[in-house]
MARLOGU-296964 format. One record per atom (N, C-alpha, C): residue number from 1; residue in one letter; atom name; y, z, x. Coordinates in steps of 0.1 Angstrom, whole numbers. Atoms other than C-alpha are relative to their C-alpha. Last residue first. Example, Ala and Ser with C-alpha at 12.3 -4.5 7.8 and 13.67 -1.06 7.14 Angstrom:
2
{i=2, aa=s, at=N, yy=-11, zz=0, xx=-9}
{i=2, aa=s, at=CA, yy=-11, zz=71, xx=137}
{i=2, aa=s, at=C, yy=11, zz=8, xx=-8}
{i=1, aa=a, at=N, yy=-12, zz=0, xx=9}
{i=1, aa=a, at=CA, yy=-45, zz=78, xx=123}
{i=1, aa=a, at=C, yy=12, zz=0, xx=9}
end
This chain:
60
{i=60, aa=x, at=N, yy=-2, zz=-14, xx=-2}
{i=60, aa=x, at=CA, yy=1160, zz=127, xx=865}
{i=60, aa=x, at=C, yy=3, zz=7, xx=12}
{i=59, aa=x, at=N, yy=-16, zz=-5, xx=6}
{i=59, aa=x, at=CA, yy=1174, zz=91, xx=867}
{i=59, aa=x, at=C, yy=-2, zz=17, xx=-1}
{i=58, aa=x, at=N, yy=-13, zz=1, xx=-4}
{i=58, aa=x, at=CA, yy=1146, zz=88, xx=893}
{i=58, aa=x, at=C, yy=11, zz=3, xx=-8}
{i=57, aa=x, at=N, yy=-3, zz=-12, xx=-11}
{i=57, aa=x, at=CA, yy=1119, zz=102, xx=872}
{i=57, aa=x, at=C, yy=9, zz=2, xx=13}
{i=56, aa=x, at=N, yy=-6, zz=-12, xx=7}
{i=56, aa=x, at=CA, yy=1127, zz=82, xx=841}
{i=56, aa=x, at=C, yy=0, zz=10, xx=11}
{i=55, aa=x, at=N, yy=-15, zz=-3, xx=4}
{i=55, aa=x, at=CA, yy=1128, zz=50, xx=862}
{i=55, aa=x, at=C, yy=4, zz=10, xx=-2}
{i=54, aa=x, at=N, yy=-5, zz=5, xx=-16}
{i=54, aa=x, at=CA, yy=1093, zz=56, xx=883}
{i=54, aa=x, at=C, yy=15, zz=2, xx=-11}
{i=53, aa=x, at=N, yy=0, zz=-16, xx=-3}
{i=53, aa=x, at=CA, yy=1080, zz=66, xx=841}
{i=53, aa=x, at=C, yy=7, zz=1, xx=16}
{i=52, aa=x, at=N, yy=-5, zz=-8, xx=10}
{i=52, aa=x, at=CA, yy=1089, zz=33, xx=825}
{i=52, aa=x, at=C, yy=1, zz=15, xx=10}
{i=51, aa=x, at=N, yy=-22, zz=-2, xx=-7}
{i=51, aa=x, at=CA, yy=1081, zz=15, xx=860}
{i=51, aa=x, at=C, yy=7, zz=4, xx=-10}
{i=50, aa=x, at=N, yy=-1, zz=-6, xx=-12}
{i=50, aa=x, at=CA, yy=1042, zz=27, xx=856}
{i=50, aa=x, at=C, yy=17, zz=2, xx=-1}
{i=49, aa=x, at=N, yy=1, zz=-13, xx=4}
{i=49, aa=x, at=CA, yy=1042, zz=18, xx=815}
{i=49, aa=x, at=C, yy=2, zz=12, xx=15}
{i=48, aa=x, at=N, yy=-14, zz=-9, xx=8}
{i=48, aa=x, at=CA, yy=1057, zz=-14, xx=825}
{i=48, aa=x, at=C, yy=-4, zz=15, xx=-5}
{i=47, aa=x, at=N, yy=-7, zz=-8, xx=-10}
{i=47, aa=x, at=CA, yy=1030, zz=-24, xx=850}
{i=47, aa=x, at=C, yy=12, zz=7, xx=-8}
{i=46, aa=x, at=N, yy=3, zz=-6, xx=-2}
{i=46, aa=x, at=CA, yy=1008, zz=-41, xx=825}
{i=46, aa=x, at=C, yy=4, zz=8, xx=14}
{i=45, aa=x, at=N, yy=5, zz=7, xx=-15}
{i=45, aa=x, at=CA, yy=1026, zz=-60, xx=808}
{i=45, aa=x, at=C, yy=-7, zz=8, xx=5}
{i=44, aa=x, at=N, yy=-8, zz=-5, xx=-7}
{i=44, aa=x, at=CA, yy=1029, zz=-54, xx=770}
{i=44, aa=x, at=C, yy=-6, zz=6, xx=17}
{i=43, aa=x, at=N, yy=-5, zz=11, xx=-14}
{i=43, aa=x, at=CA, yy=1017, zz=-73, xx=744}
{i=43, aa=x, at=C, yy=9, zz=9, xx=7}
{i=42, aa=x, at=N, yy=-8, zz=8, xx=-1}
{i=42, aa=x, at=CA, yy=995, zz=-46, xx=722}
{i=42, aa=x, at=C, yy=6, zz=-8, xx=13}
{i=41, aa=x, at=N, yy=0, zz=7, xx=14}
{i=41, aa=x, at=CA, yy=963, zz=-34, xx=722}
{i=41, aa=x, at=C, yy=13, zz=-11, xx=-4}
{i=40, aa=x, at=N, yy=10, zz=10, xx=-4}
{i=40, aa=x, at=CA, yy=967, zz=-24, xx=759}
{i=40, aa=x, at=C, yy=-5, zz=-7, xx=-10}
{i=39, aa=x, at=N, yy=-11, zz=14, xx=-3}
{i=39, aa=x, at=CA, yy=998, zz=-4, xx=747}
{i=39, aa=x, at=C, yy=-6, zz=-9, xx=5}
{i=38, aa=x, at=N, yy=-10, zz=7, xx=14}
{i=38, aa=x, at=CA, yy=973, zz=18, xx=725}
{i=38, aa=x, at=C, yy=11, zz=-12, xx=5}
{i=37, aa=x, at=N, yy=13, zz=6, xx=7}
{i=37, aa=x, at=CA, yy=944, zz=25, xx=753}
{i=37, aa=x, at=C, yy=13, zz=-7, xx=-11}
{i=36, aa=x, at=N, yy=1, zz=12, xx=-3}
{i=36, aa=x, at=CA, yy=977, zz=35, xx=775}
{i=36, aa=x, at=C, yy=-9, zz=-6, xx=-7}
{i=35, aa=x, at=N, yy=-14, zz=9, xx=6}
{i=35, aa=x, at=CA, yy=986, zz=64, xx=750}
{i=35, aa=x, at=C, yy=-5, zz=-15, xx=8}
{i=34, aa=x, at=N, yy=8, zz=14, xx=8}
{i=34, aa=x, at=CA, yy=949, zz=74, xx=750}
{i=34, aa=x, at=C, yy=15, zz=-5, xx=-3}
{i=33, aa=x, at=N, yy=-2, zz=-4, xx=16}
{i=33, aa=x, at=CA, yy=957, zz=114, xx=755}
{i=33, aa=x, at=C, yy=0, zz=-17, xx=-3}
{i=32, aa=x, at=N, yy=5, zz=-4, xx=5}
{i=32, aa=x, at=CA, yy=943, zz=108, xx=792}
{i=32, aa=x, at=C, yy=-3, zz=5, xx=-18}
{i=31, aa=x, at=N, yy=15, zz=3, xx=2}
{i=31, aa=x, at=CA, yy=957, zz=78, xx=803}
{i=31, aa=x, at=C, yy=-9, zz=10, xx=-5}
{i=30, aa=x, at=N, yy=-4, zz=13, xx=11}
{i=30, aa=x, at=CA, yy=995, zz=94, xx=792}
{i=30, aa=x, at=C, yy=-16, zz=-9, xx=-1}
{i=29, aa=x, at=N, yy=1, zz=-9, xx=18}
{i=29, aa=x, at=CA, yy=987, zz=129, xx=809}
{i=29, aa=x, at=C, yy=-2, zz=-12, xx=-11}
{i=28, aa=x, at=N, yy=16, zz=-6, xx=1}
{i=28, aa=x, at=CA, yy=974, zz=109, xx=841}
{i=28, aa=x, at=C, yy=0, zz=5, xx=-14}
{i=27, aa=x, at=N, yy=13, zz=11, xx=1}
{i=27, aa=x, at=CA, yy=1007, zz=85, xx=840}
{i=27, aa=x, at=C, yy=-12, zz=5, xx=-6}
{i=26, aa=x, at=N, yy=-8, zz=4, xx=14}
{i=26, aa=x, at=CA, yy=1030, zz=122, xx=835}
{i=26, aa=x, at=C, yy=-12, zz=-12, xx=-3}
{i=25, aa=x, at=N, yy=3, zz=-6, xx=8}
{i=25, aa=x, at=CA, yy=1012, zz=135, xx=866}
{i=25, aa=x, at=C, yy=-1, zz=-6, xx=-15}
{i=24, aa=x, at=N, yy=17, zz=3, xx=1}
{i=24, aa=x, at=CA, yy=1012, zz=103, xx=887}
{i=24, aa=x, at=C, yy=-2, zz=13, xx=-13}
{i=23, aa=x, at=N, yy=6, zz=14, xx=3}
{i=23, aa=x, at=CA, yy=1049, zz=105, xx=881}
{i=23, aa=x, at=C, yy=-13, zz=-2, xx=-3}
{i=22, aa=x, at=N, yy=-5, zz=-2, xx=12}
{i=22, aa=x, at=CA, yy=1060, zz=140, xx=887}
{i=22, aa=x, at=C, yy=-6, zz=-12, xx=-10}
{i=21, aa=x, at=N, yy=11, zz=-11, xx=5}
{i=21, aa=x, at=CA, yy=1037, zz=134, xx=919}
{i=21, aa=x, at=C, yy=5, zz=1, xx=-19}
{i=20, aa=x, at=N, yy=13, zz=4, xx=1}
{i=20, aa=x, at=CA, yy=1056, zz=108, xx=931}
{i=20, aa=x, at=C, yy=-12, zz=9, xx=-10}
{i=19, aa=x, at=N, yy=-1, zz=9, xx=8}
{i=19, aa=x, at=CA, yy=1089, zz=126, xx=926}
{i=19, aa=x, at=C, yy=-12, zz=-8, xx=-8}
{i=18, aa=x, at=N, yy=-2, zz=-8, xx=12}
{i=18, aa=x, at=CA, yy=1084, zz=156, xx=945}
{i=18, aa=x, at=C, yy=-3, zz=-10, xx=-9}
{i=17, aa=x, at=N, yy=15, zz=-4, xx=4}
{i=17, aa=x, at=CA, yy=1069, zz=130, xx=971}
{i=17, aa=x, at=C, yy=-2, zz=8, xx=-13}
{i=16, aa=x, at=N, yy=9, zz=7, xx=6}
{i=16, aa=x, at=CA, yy=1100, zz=115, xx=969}
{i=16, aa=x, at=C, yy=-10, zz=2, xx=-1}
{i=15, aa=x, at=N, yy=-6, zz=5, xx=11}
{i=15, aa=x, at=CA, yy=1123, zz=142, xx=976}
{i=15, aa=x, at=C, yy=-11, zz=-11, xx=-8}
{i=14, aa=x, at=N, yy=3, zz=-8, xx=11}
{i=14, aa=x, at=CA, yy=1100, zz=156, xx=1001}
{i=14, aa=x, at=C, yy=6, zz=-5, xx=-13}
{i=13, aa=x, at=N, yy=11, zz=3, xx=2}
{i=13, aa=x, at=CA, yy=1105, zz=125, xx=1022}
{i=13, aa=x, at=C, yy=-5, zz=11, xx=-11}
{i=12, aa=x, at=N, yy=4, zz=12, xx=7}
{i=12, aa=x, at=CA, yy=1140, zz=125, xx=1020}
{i=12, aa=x, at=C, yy=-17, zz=-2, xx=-3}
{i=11, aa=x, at=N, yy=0, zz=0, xx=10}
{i=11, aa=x, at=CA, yy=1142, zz=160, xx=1030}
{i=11, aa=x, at=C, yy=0, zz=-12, xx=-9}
{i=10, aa=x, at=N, yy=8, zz=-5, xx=10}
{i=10, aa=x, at=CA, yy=1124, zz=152, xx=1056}
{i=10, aa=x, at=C, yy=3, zz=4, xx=-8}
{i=9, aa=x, at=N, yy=10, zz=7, xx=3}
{i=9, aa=x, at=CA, yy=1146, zz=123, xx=1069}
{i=9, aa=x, at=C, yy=-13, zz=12, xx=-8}
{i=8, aa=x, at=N, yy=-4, zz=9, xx=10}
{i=8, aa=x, at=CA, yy=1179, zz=143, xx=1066}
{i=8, aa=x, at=C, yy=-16, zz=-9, xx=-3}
{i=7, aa=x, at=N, yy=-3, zz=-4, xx=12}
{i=7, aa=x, at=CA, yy=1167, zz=170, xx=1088}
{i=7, aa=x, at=C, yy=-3, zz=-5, xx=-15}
{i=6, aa=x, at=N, yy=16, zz=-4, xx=-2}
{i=6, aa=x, at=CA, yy=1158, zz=158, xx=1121}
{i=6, aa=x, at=C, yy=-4, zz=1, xx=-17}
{i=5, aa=x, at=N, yy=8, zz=17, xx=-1}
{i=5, aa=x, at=CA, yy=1190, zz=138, xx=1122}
{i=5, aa=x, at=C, yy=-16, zz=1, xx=1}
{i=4, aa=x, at=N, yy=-3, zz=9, xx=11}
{i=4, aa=x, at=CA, yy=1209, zz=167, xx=1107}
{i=4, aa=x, at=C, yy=-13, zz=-14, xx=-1}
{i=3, aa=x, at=N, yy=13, zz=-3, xx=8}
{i=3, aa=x, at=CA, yy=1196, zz=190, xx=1136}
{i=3, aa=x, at=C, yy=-2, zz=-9, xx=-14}
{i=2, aa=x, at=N, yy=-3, zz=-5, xx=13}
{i=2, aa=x, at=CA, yy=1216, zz=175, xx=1161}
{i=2, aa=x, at=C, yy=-9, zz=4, xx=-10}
{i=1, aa=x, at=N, yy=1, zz=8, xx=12}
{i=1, aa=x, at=CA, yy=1205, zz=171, xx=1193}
{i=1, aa=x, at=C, yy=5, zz=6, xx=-12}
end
């Protein structure tokens, strides 16, 4: 067998867990210093602060 095909799928999976994490961190830091308390005052959906940070850590 090739090793590629053993390969390629956990580095995919590390990739996104690296990812995941970068994510939940950044969220945690943002509910903790009270940034979400402030965009819950204003109009703004309630998933956009998740797929703000999901974008930024894919383009990174």
């Amino acid at each position: 067998m090739n090793y590629i095909d053993h390969a390629t799928p956990g580095l995919l999976v590390t990739a996104v867990s690296y990812g995941l994490a970068s994510t939940a961190t950044a969220v945690n830091s943002d509910m903790t210093k009270g940034v979400i308390d402030r965009f819950k005052v204003m109009d703004v959906t309630c998933g956009a602060v998740l797929t703000g940070h999901v974008i930024v850590t894919t383009l990174r």
